[in-house]
N, C-alpha and C positions, 0 to 999 in steps of 0.2 A: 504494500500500500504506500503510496506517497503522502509523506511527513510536511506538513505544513509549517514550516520551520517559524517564517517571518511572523506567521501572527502568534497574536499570545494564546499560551495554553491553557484550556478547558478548566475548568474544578473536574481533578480528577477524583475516579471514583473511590471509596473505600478501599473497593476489593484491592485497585491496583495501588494505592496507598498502603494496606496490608502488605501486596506483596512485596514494594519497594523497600519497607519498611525491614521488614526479616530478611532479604536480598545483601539491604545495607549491612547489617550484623554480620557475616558470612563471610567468612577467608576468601574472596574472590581471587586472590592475586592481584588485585588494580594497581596499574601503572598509571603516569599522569601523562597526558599529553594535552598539546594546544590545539584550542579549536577557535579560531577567528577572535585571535591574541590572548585570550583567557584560557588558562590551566582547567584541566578538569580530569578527574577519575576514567579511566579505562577500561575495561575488561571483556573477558572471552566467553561466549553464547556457550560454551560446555560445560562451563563452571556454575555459569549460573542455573543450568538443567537440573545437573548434580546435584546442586543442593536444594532444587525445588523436590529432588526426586530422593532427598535424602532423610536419615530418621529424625534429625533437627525439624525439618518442616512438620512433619508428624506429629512431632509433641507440641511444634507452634500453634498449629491448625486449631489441638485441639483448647488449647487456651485464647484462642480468635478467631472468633466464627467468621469474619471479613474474612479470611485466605482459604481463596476456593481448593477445592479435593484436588489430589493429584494419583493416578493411580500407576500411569505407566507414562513410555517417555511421548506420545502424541499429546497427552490432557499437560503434561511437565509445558511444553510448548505451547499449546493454546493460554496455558497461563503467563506466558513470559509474555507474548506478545500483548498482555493488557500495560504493560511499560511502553511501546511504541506507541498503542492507538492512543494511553494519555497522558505520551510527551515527560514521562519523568524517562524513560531513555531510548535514544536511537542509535541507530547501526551507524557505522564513522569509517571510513578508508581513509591508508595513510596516502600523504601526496608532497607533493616536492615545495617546500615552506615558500618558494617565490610566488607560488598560483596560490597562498592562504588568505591574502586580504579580507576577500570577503566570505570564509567558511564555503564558498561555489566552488572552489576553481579558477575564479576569474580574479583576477591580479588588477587593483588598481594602485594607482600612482610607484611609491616609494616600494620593493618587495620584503617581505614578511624578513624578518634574522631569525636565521635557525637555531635553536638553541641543542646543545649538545646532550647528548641522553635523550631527548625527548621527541615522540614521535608528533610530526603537525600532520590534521585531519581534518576531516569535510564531512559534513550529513550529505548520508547517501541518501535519493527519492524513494528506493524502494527497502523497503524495510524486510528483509527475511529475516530468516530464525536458524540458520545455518549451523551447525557447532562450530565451525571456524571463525564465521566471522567475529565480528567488534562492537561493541557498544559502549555509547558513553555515560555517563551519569547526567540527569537533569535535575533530577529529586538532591536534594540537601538537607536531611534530618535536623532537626533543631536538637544541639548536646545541651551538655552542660556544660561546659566551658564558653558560649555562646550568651548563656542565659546568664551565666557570671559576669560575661565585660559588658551586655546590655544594662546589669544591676549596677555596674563600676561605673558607666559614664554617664548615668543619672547622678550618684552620689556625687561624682566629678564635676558637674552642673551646679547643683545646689551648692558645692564648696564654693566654688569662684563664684554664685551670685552672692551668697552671704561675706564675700571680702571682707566690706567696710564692717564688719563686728566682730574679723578676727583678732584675738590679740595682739599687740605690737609686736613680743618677740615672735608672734609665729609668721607677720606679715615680713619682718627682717629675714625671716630663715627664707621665706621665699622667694624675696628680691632677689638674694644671695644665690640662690638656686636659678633662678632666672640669668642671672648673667653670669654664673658658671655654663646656662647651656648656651648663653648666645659667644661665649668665649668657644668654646669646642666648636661650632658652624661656624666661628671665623676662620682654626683654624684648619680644619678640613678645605677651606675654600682657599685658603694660601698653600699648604700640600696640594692641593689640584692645581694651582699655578704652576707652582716651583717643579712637580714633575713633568708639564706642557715644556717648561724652561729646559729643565736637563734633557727632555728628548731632543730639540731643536738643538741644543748643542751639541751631543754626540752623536746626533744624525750625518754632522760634519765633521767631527772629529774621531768618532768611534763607528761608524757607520755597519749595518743597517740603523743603529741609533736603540738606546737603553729608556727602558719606563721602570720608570717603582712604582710599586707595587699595580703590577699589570691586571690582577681583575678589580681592580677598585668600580670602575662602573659596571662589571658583569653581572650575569643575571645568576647569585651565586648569594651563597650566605653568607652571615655579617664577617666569621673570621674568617672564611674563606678570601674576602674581598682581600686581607692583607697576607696574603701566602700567594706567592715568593713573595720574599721583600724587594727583588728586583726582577727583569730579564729583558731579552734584546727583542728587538721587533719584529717581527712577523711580517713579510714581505708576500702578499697573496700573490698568485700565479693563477690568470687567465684559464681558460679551458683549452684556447689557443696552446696557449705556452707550454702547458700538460702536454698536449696530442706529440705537437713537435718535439719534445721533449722525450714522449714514450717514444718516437719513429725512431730519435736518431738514438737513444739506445738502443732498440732494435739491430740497425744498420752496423753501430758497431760492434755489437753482440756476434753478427755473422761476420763482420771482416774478420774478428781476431778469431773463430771457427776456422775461418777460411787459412787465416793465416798457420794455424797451433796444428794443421794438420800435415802429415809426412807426407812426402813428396813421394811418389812410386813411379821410381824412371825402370823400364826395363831396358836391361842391355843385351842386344843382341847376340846371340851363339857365335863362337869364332866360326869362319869355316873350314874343314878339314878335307885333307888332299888327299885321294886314296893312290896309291901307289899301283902304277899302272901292270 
């Protein structure tokens, strides 16, 4: 069935609520990948069978009458696909991150950056139930760690309207606190100079030219961002320059063949004189 991507999705039903729900709890394997710039959960139409089809759902079932019977793997199936028809997950193929712009295919302007590890993918129109194929996550459970930072940035609100009655030393402790962090964004923001600086300099003097700390702006975690503390630049190479590149290894791959092999000269038999 074709997945109506662009418009918003339906009030899904219990049942498929039920089953997104116990689906989510379940070791799936989920890996992350991008879909039209946003991260989101992955995983394999076998896994999810499995464990519709497995003794966990059994005992779930009978504690939630929302999650329909499952007996063998055709009914395991017909209940997966109540996740396609209501939009908490569809089927996703991987694709080459230039054509990601718009989760189609179709590549507008500036192209999509691949990020490493991670596969970039596109809603497929037709939704099958395949075991091999893909799907993605649309459903987002509400935890509890969610419910915690929505209770933090009320309390958060309410601090900073009631300022003017906090006490003196505690509005001093916060100033203090305030321009310790507007000191630390300063200096982050002279480190990102000063390494723009030393590349331009040893671009000419140490060439290809040295960065510190090279994934500061990566898409990577916080300490990761300073590991290595330095390295040399990264010089991309065309697809051009690849191809030529591979040829003329090739070519000399066969000359020195050519060369490394023994020469097989035959020499002619003397001739002999028979005595008349």
């Amino acid at each position: 069935m074709a997945a109506p991507v662009a418009q918003a999705p339906p009030t899904a039903s219990p049942e498929a609520l039920a089953v997104a729900e116990f689906l989510r709890s379940q070791d799936l394997k989920c890996r992350t990948c991008i879909l039209q710039g946003q991260r989101k959960d992955l995983f394999k139409v076998k896994r999810a069978l499995r464990a519709l089809m497995s003794e966990a759902y059994t005992k779930a079932q009978k504690k939630n009458a929302h999650l329909p019977p499952v007996t063998d793997h055709s009914t395991a199936v017909h209940v997966f696909s109540l996740l396609p028809r209501n939009l908490l997950a569809l089927r996703v193929s991987k694709i080459d991150p230039a054509a990601a712009d718009d989760g189609h295919g179709h590549s507008h302007g500036k192209p999509a950056k691949r990020i490493k590890g991670l596969w970039t993918v596109k809603i497929e129109q037709q939704q099958e139930m395949r075991e091999e194929l893909y799907y993605t996550w649309f459903y987002e459970p509400r935890t509890w760690k969610q419910t915690i930072m929505a209770i933090g940035v009320i309390v958060v609100l309410l601090l900073v309207v009631m300022f003017p009655l906090w006490p003196p030393m505690l509005r001093l402790g916060v100033w203090y606190l305030s321009m310790g962090m507007l000191g630390l964004i300063g200096l982050f923001i002279l480190m990102s100079i000063f390494r723009l600086i030393l590349f331009l300099v040893t671009t000419f003097v140490l060439p290809p030219g040295i960065w510190l700390y090279p994934n500061l702006f990566e898409d990577v975690g916080f300490f990761d961002s300073f590991r290595p503390l330095w390295a040399w630049h990264k010089v991309k190479k065309s697809k051009k320059d690849g191809k030529k590149a591979a040829l003329e290894g090739k070519v000399t791959e066969i000359t020195n063949e050519k060369s490394a092999a023994p020469s097989s000269t035959v020499t002619p038999p003397k001739p002999t004189v028979e005595d008349g």
